[in-house]
C-alpha positions in Angstrom: -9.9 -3.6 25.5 -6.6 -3.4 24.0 -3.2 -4.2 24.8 -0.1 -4.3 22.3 1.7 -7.5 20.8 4.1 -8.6 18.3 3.2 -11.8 16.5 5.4 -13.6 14.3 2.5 -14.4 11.8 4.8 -16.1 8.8 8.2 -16.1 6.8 7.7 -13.7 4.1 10.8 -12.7 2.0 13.8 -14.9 3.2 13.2 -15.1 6.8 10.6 -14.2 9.2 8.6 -11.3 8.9 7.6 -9.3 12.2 4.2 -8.1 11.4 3.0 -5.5 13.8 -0.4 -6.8 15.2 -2.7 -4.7 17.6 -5.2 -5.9 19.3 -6.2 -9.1 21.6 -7.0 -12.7 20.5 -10.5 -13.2 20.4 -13.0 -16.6 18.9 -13.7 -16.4 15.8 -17.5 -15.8 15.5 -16.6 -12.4 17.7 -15.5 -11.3 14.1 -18.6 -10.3 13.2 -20.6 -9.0 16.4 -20.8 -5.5 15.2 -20.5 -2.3 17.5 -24.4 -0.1 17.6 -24.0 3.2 15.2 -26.1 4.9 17.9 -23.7 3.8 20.7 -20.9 5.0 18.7 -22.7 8.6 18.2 -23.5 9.2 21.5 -19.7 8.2 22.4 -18.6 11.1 20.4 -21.2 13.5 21.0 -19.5 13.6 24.5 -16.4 14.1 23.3 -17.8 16.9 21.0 -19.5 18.7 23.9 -17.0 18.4 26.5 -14.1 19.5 24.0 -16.0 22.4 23.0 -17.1 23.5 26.7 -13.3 23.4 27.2 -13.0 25.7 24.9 -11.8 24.3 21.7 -12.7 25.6 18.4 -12.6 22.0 16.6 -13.4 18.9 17.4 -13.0 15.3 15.9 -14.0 11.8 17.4 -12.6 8.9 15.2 -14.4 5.3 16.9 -12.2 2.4 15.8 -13.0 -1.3 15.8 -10.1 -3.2 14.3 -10.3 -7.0 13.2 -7.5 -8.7 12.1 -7.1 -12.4 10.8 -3.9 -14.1 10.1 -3.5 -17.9 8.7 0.7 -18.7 8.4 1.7 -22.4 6.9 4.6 -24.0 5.9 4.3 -27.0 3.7 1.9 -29.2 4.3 1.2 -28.0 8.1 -0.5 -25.2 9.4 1.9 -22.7 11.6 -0.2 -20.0 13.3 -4.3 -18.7 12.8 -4.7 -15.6 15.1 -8.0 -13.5 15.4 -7.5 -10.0 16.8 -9.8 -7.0 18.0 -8.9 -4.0 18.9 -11.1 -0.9 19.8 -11.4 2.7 21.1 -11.5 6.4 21.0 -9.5 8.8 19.3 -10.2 12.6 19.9 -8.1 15.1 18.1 -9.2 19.0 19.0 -7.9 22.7 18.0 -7.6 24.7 20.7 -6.0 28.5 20.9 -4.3 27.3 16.9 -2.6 24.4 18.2 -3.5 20.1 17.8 -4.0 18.7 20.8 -4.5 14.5 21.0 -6.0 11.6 23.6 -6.9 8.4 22.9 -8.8 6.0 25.2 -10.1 2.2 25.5 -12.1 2.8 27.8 -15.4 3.4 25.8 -17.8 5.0 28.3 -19.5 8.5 28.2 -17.2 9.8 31.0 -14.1 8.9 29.8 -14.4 9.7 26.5 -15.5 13.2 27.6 -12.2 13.2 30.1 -10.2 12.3 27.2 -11.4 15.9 24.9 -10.7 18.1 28.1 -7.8 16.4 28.3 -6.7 17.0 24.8 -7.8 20.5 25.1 -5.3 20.9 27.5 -2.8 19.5 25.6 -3.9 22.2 22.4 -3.0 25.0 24.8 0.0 24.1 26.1 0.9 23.2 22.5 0.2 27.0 21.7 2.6 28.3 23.9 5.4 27.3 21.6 3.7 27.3 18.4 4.4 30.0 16.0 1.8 29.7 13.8 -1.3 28.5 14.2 -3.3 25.4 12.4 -5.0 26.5 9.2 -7.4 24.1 8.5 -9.2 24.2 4.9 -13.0 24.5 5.1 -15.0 20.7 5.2 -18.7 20.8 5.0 -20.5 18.8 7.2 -22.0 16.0 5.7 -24.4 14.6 8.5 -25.1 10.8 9.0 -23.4 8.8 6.0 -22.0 4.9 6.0 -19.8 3.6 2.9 -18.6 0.1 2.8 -15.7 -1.9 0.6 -18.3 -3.3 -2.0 -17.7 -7.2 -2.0 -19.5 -10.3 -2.4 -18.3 -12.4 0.0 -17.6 -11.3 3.4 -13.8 -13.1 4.2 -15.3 -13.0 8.2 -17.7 -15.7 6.9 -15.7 -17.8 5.5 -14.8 -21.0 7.5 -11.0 -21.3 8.7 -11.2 -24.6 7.4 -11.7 -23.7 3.7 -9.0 -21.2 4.0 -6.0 -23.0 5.9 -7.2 -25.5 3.0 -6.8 -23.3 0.0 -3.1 -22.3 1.6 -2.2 -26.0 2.2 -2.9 -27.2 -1.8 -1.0 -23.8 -2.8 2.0 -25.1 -0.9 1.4 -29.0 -2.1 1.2 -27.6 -5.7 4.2 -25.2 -5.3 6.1 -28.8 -4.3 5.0 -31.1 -6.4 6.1 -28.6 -9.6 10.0 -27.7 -8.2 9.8 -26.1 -4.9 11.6 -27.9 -1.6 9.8 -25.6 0.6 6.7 -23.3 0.6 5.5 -20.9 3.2 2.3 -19.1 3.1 0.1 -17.1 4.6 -3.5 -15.4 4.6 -4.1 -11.7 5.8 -7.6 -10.2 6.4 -8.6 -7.1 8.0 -11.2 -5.1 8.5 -11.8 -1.9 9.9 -15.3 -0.4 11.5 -14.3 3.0 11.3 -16.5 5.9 13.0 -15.6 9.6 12.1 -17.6 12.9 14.0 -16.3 16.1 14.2 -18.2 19.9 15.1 -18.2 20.4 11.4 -21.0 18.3 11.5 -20.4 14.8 10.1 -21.5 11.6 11.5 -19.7 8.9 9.2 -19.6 5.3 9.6 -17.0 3.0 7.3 -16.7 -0.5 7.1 -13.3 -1.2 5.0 -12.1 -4.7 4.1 -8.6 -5.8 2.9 -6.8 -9.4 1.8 -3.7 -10.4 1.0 -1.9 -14.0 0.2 1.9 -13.9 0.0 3.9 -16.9 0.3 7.7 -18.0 -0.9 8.4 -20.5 -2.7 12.1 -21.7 -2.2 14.2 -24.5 -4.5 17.6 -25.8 -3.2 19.9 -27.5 -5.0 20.9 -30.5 -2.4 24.6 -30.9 -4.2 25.8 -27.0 -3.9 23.8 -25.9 -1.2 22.3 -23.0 -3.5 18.9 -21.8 -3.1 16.5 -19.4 -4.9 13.3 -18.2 -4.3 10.1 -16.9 -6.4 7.6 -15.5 -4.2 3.9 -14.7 -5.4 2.9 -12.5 -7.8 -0.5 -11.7 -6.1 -1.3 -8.0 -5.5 -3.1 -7.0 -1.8 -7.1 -5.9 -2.6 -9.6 -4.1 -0.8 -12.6 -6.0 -1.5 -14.4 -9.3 -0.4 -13.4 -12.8 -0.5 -14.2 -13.5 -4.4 -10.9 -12.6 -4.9 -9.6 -16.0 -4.7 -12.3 -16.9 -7.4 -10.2 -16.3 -10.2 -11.9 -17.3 -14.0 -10.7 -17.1 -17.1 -10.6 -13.4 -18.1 -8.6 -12.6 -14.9 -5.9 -14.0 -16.2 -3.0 -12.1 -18.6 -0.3 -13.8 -19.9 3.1 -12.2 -19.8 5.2 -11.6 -22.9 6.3 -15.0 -24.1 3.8 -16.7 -22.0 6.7 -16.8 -18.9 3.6 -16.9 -16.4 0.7 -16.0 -15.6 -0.7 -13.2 -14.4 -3.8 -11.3 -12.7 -6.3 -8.7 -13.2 -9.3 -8.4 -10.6 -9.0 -11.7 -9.3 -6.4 -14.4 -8.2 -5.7 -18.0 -8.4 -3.6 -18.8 -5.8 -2.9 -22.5 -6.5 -1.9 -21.8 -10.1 0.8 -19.1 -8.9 2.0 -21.3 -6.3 2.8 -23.9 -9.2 4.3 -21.8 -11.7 6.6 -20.7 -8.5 7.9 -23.6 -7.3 8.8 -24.6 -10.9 10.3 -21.1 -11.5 12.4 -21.0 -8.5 13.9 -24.1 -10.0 15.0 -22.9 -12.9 15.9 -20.3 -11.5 19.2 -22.2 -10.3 20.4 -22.7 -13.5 19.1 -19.3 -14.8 22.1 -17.3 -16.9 24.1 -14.4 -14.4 23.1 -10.8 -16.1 26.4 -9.1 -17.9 26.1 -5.5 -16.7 25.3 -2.6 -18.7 22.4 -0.7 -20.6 19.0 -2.3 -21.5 15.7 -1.4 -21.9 13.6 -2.4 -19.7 10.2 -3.9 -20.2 8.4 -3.9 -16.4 4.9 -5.8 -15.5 3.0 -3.5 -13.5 3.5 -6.3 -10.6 7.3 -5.0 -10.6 6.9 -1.2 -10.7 4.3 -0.7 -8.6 7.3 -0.9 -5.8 9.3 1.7 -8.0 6.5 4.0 -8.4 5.5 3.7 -4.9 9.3 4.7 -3.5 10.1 7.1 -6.9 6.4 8.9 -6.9 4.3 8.0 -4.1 6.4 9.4 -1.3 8.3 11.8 -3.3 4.8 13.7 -3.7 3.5 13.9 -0.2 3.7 17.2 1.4 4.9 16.6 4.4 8.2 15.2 2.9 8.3 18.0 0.6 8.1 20.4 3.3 10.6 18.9 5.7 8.2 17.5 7.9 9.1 14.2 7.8 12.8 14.3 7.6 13.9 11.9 10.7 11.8 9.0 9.0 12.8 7.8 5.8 14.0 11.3 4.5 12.8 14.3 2.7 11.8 14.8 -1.2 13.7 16.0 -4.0 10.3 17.3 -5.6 10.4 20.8 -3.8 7.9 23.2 -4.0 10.1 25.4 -6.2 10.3 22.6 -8.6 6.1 22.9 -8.5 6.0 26.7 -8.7 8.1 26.9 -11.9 5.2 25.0 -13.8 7.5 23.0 -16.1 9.6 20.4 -14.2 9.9 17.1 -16.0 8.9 15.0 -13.7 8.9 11.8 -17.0 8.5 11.8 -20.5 5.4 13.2 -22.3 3.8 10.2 -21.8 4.1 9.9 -17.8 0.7 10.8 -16.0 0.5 10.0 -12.6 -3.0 10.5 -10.8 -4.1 10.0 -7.2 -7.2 8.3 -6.3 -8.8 7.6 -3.6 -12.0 6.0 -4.9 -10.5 3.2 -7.1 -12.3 -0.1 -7.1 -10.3 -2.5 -5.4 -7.4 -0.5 -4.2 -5.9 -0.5 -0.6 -6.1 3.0 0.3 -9.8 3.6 -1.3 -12.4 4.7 1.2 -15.1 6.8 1.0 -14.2 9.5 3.5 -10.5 10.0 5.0 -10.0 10.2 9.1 -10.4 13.7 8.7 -13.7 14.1 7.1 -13.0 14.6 3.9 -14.6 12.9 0.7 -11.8 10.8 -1.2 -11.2 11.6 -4.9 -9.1 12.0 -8.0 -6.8 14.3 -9.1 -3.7 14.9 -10.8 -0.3 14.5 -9.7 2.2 14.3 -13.0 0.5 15.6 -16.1 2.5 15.0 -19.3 5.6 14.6 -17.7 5.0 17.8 -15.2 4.8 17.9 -11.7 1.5 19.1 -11.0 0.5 18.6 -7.4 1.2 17.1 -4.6 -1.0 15.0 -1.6 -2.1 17.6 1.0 -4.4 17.2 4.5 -6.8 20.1 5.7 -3.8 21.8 7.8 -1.5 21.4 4.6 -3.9 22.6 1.9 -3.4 26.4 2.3 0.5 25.8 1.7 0.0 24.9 -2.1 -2.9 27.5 -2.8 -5.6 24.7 -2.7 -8.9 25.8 -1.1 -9.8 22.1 0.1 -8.2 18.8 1.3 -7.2 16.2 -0.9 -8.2 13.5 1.7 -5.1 12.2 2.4 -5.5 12.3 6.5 -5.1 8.2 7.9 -4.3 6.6 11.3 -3.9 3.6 11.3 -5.2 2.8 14.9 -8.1 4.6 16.9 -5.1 5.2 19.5 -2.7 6.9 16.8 -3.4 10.6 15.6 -4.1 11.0 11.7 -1.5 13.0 9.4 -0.9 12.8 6.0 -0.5 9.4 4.1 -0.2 8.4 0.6 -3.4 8.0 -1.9 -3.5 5.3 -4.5 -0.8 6.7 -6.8 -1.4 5.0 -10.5 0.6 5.6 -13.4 -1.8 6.1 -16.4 -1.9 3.5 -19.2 -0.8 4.2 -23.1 -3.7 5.6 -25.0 -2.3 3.5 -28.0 -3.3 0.2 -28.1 -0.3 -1.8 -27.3 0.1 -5.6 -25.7 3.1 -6.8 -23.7 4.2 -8.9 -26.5 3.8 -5.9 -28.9 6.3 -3.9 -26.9 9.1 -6.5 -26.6 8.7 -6.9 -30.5 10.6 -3.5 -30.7 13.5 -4.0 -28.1 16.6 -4.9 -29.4 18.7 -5.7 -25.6 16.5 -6.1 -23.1 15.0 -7.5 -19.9 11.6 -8.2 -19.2 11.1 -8.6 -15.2 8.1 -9.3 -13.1 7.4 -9.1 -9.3 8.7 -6.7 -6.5 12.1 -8.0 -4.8 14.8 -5.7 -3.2 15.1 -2.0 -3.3 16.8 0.8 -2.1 16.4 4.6 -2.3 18.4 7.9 -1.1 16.4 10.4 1.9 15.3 12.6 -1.2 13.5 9.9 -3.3 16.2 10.3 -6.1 19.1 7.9 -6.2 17.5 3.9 -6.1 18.1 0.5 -7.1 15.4 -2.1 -7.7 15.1 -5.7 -8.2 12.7 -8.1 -9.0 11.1 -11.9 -9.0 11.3 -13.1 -12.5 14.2 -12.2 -15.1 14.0 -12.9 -18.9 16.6 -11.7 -21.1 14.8 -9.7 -24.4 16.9 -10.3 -27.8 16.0 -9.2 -31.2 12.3 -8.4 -29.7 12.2 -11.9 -28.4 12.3 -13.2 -25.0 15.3 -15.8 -24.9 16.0 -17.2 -21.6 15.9 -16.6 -17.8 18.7 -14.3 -15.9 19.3 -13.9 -12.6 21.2 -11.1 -10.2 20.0 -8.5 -12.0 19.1 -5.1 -10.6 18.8 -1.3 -12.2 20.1 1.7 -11.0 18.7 5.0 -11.8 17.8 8.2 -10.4 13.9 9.3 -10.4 14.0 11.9 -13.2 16.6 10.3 -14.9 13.9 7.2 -15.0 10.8 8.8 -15.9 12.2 10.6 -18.4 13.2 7.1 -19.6 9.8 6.2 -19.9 9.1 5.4 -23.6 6.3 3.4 -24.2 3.2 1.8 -21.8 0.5 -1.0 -22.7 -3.1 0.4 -22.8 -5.9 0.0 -21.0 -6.6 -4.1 -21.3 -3.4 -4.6 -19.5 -4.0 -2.1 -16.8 -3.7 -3.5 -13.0 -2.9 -2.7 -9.5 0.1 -3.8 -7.0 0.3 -2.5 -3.5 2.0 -3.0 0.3 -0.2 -3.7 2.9 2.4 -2.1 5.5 3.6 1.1 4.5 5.6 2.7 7.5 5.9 6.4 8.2 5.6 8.4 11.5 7.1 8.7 14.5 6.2 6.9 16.5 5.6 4.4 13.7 2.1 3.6 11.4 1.5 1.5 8.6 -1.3 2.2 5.7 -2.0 0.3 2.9 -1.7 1.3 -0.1 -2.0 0.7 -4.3 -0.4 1.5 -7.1 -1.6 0.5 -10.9 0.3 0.9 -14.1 0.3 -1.2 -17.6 3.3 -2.8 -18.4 5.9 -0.2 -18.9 9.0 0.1 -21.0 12.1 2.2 -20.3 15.2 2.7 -22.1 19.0 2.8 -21.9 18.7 2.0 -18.1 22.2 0.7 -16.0 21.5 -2.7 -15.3 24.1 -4.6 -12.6 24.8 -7.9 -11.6 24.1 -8.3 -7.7 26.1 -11.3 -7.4 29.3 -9.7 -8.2 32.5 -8.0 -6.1 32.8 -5.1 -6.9 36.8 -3.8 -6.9 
C-alpha cells in the first residue's frame, strides 16, 4: 500500500524545492474514505498479544493513514496537483530493557502480529549490547479516546477547482502590481493517526495542516538583476477557513509597510503587496554595516527562535544524542542544574505547548501516548527545562513525559521532536509603531529568508524578506542585503522590549528535519513583534578582504 517517491511539487525559495512525499497517487474523492476504528483496534490488539506472548514487557501499535495534497503553479498555468495515501503499521516493543522496531503495509491480523514477534526479537538482540536499560516514565492508560484539529471547513472537501483558482488570481495579482514571475503552491495534509499500547490506551487522531507559499520574483530587463519577496503566510493546523481572511485578521506593520496576519490569511492581498515589493526592492538602499537595533515581526523570528531555542532545548541534543545530524546544544545540563543561566533578558519567557489553537505541532496525544500540554522552558530569562519523551524524562528528575515523542510516518519509529516553542508577549501594552517611536538606528525586518547556525545552536546569522531602515523612531526607506550576526545568549540577552498580547501570532516550517535516517515534523513558533538592541548587522552583498 505504499511505495516511496520524490516529487518535485513547486519552486519555493530560488529554485526548486524537493519535497519529500510518501505515499501513492490516488483520485481525489479516496481522500475522504475513512479507515473503521474497530478494524484499526483489532489490528493492534494482535500486535499487543503476540508482542507480549513473545515476551515483551511493552507494547505500542501506531495505525497510520497519511493523505497528502499538493497544487504547484507558475503564473497563470497550473504545474502539478498530486493526491497521495499512504498507510500501515508501526509496532515499537520493550523487551529484556531494550527498543525493538517493525513496521508493515501489509494490514492483516497475521502480519501485523509477525511484525511484534519480529520486533521482539529485535529488543533482545538490542539488549545484548545495551548498557542500560529503557526507563520509561509511567503513562496511565486512557482507554478509547478520538481528538480532532477543530476546523470548519474540511480542505478534503474543497473542489481542486476553487483551489488551483485561488493560486492562479494570487499569481495574476502578484503580476499585475510588479512581479515578472510568480510561483505558487497549495499544501494540505492530513493524518488519521491510531495509537494502542499495553498501558491501555486506544486513541484515534485525526490532524489537519495547510500551508500556501509562493515567490514572487521582479527582474530588471536592462541589468539583468532580480529580487524576490516570498509570502508572509504562516503554515496552520486547522481547516480551510484559513483562506477566509476578514478584517480583524489583518495587522498593519510599523509604518503601514504591509500587511499582515493573525488567525487567518488573504492570500491574494499578500501576493500583491509582493510582486510590488519585490520591485522596489531593486532599487532598495544597500545596508552600511554595523550596530542597530533591531525591530523583528514575529513572521521573521519565528525562524530565529526555532534554530536559537527550539532545537537548542530538546534533550536529545543536549545529551549528545543527536550529534551526527545537525549538531549538539550549547544549553547543557550543567547550564540547567545551576538554576540561574541567562538564557535572555528578564523579559524572555519561552513556553512549550502542545495544545495551542492553530499550531503545527498541537495534537491531543503524542505517538507515545502521552497527553500534550504546556510548560515552561525559559522563565525570566532562565533556562528552566527542556523537551523530554518517556525514556528521557527520568534524566531531568521529571516523573512524566512532556509529550514530545513524533514519527512522522507509520513506517518510521517515534523519538523526540520539538513542541510548539512561543516566545511570550510584553505584559505592557505596546504596538509595533509604539516601539519604533523609541529607536534611534534601526531596522525593522519582516519574513524568514536565509540562515545559518553552528552544531551547538550558538553562533548564527539570519536574514529576512522585507528591510526598512528605522531613523529618529521613524521608518525611512527600504534596504536590502542586510543580515545580523549574533550568538544565542548574546541575542536574548539583547532582548529589550516585545509588543503585547493584540499583536501576538504564530510562524512555523512544515518540514523540520532531524533523524537518521531522516523525518520531518511541523512545527510553530509565536512571538509579538520583538525588539533587540546593539545587534551587528552586515551587508551580504559585499567582499569581504
Amino acid at each position: 500500500m505504499e511505495r516511496r517517491t520524490f516529487l518535485k511539487v513547486g519552486a519555493i525559495t530560488g529554485g526548486t524545492l524537493l519535497v519529500p512525499v510518501f505515499g501513492h497517487a490516488i483520485a481525489a474523492e479516496e481522500l475522504l474514505n475513512p479507515m473503521a476504528v474497530q478494524f484499526k483496534k483489532s489490528l493492534a490488539d494482535a500486535a499487543m498479544n503476540a508482542a507480549t506472548r513473545a515476551g515483551a514487557s511493552y507494547c505500542d501499535v501506531r495505525i497510520g493513514r497519511y493523505l497528502n495534497q499538493f497544487i504547484t503553479t507558475r503564473d497563470l498555468n497550473v504545474e502539478n496537483i498530486v493526491n497521495t495515501e499512504s498507510s500501515g503499521v508501526g509496532v515499537r516493543v520493550l523487551a529484556n530493557g531494550a527498543y525493538g522496531f517493525v513496521s508493515t503495509n501489509v494490514m492483516t491480523l497475521d502480519s501485523v502480529a509477525e511484525a511484534a514477534r519480529q520486533a521482539v526479537a529485535i529488543a533482545k538482540a538490542n539488549a545484548r549490547l545495551q548498557a542500560e536499560p529503557v526507563r520509561l516514565a509511567p503513562v496511565r492508560g486512557v482507554g478509547e479516546v478520538a481528538w480532532a484539529t477543530p476546523f470548519k471547513k474540511d480542505w478534503r472537501t474543497v473542489p481542486i477547482k476553487d483551489k488551483a483558482e485561488m493560486l492562479i488570481a494570487a499569481n495574476k495579482a502578484g503580476m499585475d502590481a510588479g512581479a515578472s514571475f510568480m510561483q505558487s503552491t497549495l499544501f494540505q495534509v492530513n493524518q488519521q493517526k491510531y495509537f494502542a499500547s499495553t498501558d491501555g490506551s486506544y486513541i484515534d487522531q485525526d490532524v489537519h495542516r495547510l500551508w500556501s507559499p509562493f515567490t514572487a520574483t521582479a527582474v530588471d530587463k536592462a541589468s539583468g538583476k532580480f529580487r524576490t519577496r516570498q509570502g508572509l503566510s504562516s503554515p496552520a493546523g486547522m481547516g480551510y477557513e484559513f483562506f477566509d481572511a476578514k478584517a480583524q485578521h489583518k495587522i498593519r506593520a510599523p509604518g503601514g509597510v504591509t500587511t499582515l496576519y493573525k488567525d487567518g490569511y488573504d492570500l491574494i492581498e499578500d501576493a500583491r503587496a509582493a510582486g510590488k515589493q519585490a520591485r522596489e526592492k531593486l532599487g532598495a538602499k544597500t545596508v552600511e554595516p554595523g550596530k542597530y537595533d533591531l525591530v523583528l515581526s514575529p513572521e521573521h523570528l519565528f525562524l530565529t527562535i526555532h534554530e536559537s531555542v527550539g532545537h537548542a532545548t530538546e534533550l536529545d541534543r543536549v545529551l549528545g544524542y543527536e550529534a551526527n545530524y545537525a549538531g549538539t546544544s550549547f544549553a547543557t545540563l550543567d547550564k540547567w542544574q545551576s538554576k540561574k543561566f541567562k538564557y535572555g533578558s528578564d523579559i524572555v519567557n519561552f513556553v512549550a505547548d502542545k495544545t495551542a489553537p492553530g499550531a503545527l505541532a498541537t495534537v491531543g496525544y503524542d505517538d507515545e501516548g502521552v497527553q500534550c500540554k504546556r510548560w515552561d522552558i525559559i522563565k525570566d530569562g532562565v533556562l528552566v527545562n527542556y523537551q523530554a519523551t518517556r525514556d528521557q524524562a527520568h534524566i531531568i528528575g521529571e516523573k512524566e513525559s512532556h509529550g514530545c515523542s513524533y514519527a512522522d510516518s507509520w513506517s518510521s519509529v517515534q523519538f523526540q521532536r520539538m513542541p510548539n516553542v512561543s516566545l511570550q508577549a510584553g505584559k505592557k501594552q505596546l504596538t509595533p509603531d509604539e516601539m519604533v517611536k523609541d529607536v534611534k538606528k534601526g531596522i525593522y525586518i519582516a519574513g524568514r529568508g536565509s540562515f545559518s547556525i553552528d552544531q551547538q545552536r550558538y553562533n548564527f546569522q539570519f536574514g529576512g524578506q522585507l528591510y526598512y531602515e528605522i531613523k529618529d523612531g521613524k521608518i525611512t526607506q527600504p534596504l536590502e542585503d542586510v543580515a545580523y550576526q549574533s550568538n544565542t545568549q548574546e541575542f536574548w540577552n539583547a532582548c529589550s522590549a516585545m509588543c503585547d498580547e493584540r499583536d501576538w501570532r504564530m510562524g512555523g516550517s512544515f518540514f523540520d528535519g532531524k533523524g537518521q535516517p531522516s523525518q520531518v515534523s511541523a512545527v510553530s513558533h509565536g512571538s509579538s513583534t520583538t525588539r533587540f538592541n546593539g545587534v551587528n548587522v552586515i551587508n551580504t552583498a559585499r567582499k569581504i578582504g
